[in-house]
N, C-alpha and C positions, 0 to 999 in steps of 0.2 A: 504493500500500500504506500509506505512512503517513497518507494521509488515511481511510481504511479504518479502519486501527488507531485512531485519534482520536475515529472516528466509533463503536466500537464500545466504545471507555475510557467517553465518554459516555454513552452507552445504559446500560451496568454502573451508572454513577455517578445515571443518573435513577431506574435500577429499585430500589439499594439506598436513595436517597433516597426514593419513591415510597412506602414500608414504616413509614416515620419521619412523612409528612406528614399534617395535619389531611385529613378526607375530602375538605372545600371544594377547597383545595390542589389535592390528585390528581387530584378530577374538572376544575376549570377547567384542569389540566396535559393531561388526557388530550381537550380538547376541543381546546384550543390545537394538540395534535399531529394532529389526523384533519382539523381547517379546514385546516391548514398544507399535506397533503397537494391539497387543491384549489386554494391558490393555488400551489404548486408544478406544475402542468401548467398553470397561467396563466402564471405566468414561464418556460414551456418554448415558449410560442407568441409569450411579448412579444420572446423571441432570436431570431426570425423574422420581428419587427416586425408582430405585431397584437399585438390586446385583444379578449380575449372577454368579454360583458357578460353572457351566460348559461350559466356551469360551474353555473348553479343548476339545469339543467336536468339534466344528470348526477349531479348530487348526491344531486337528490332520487328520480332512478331506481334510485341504489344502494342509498340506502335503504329507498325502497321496497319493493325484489325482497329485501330483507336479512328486514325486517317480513314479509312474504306468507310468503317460505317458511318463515319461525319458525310462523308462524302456521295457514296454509292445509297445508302439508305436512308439518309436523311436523318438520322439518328444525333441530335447533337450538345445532348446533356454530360459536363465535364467528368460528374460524380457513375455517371455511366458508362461515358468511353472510357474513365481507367480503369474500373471492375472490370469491362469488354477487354482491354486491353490484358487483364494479369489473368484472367480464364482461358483465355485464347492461347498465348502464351504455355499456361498450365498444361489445357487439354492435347496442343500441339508437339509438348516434351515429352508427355509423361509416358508414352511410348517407347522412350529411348530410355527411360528409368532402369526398369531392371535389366537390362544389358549392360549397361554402365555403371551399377552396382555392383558388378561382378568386379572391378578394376582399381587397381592403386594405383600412385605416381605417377611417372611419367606417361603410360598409359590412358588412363584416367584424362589427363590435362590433353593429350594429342587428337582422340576420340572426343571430344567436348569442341577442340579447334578446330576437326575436322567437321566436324557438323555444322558450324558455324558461315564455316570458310563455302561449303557445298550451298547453305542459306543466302551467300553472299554471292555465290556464280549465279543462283535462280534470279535473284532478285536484278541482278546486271542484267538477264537478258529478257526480261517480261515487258516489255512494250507495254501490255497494258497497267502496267505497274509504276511507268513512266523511266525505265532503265535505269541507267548510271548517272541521272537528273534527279529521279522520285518525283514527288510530286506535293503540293498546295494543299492546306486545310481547311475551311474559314475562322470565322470565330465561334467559338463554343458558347451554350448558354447553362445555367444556373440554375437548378430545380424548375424550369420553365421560362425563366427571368432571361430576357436580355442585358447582354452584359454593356455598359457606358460606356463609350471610349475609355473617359477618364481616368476610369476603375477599372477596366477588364486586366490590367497587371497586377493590380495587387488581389484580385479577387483571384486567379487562378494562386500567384504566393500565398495566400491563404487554403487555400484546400493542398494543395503540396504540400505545405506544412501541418497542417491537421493529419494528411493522410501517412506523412511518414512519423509523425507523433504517436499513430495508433499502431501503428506497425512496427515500430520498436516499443513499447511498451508490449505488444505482444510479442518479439521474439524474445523479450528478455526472460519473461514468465516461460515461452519454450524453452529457452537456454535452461532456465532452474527445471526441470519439468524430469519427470523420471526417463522420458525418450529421448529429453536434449542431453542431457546427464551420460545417457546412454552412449552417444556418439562421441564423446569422451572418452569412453572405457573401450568403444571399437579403433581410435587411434593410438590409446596404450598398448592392446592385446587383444586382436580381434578372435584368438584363439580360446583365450578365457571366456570371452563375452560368450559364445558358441556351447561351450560346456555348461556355462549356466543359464542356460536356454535362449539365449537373446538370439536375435535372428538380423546379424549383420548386414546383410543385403533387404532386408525390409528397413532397417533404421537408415541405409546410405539410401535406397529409392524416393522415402520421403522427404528425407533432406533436398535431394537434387529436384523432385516435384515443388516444395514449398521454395527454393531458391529461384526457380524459374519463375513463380509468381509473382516474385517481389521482382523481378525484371521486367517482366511484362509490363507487373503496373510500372514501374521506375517510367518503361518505355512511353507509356501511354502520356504519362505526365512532362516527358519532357518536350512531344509532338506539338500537347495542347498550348504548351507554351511557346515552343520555336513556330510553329505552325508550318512547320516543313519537315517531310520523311524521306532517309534514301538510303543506298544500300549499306551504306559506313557504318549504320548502326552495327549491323554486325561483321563487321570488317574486324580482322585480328587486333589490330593497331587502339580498337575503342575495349576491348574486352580485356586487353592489356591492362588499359587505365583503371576497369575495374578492380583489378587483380592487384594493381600497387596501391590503392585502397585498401583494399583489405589487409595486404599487409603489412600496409603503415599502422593500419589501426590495431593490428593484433586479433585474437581472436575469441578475447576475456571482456569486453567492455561493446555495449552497443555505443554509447553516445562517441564514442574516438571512431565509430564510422564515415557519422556524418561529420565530426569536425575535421576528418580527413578527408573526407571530400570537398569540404568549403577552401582547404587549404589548396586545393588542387585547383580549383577552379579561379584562386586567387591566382596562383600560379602562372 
């Protein structure tokens, strides 16, 4: 509870700051917090002892599915295309879960880059995808509300920051959780974990399912904000920056996620 409460003093304290800051400011804030979200399901899998080299490939499927249905469906509610965005993402990984579960190190990270990388040849040559260009989103609206000129930046930094407020507050209680706990004792000794009934490739599939999540959405929120998608999301070179996030920040503290993504994006 009092990490809760801390966590939610915070939030109050960015959103009232958020009001006060230069545009620059709130957008490099509100990018900081939705990248943060994808290394944070990267340091959900480094607590089970891998490294994935392609969250670039969720990333850019949440954005993607955020972009199409603003666009192709007319769909254009913020708080919906990033849900759209981190299901989509989810339902499109979770296929490659338990084969990828089976895998450590170097393996692990080449099979994750490889998938990414294959994400990345599709999306170059889909014309209707708009290729190696991507393509335009408009602007998104608010529980029904059009959003104001004036306002539509700090309104989107406000739901990016609520959304990744909620979502570490939840990994952290996953972290403490007997299944996060778990993924601990599988990068100690995934041979004890086995003998006392734990089921090592069930705890590493969910992990990699729930990290793709947090990408998608990351994805979806960094669209509503750039209002452009293209194939670099998941290009090696962006899944990279993820990964030196994560392990800047270590893999013992949510809040050194995002402030090592804010450092990055100062950077």
């Amino acid at each position: 509870m009092r990490v809760a409460g801390l966590g939610l003093v915070f939030a109050a304290a960015l959103l009232v700051a958020g009001w006060f800051m230069p545009k620059w400011l709130a957008f490099l804030v509100t990018m900081a917090a939705a990248n943060g979200l994808v290394s944070l399901g990267i340091v959900m899998l480094m607590r089970g002892g891998v490294v994935p080299f392609g969250q670039g490939m969720a990333f850019a499927l949440g954005g993607y599915t955020a972009a199409l249905a603003f666009n192709r469906l007319g769909f254009t509610d913020a708080l919906g295309l990033a849900l759209a965005g981190g299901v989509a993402a989810t339902a499109l990984s979770a296929p490659f879960a338990p084969l990828l579960a089976r895998y450590r190190g170097i393996f692990f990270a080449m099979l994750t880059l490889a998938l990414s990388m294959v994400v990345y040849g599709l999306l170059m040559k889909t014309d209707a995808l708009g290729g190696s260009d991507g393509f335009n989103m408009g602007r998104p609206t608010l529980l029904g509300m059009k959003l104001p000129d004036a306002h539509v930046g700090y309104t989107l930094y406000a739901v990016t920051v609520l959304i990744a407020t909620v979502l570490a507050l939840l990994a952290r209680v996953y972290f403490d959780s007997a299944r996060g706990l778990l993924s601990l004792a599988v990068r100690d000794n995934e041979l004890r974990v086995e003998y006392l009934g734990g089921s090592v490739r069930r705890a590493m599939a969910v992990n990699f399912v729930v990290a793709a999540f947090c990408a998608g959405l990351g994805g979806a929120l960094v669209v509503l904000s750039l209002g452009h998608i293209e194939p670099n999301f998941s290009f090696w070179t962006t899944s990279g920056e993820f990964v030196f996030v994560a392990i800047l920040a270590g893999w013992q503290s949510v809040a050194a996620v995002f402030i090592a993504s804010t450092v990055l994006e100062i950077v």
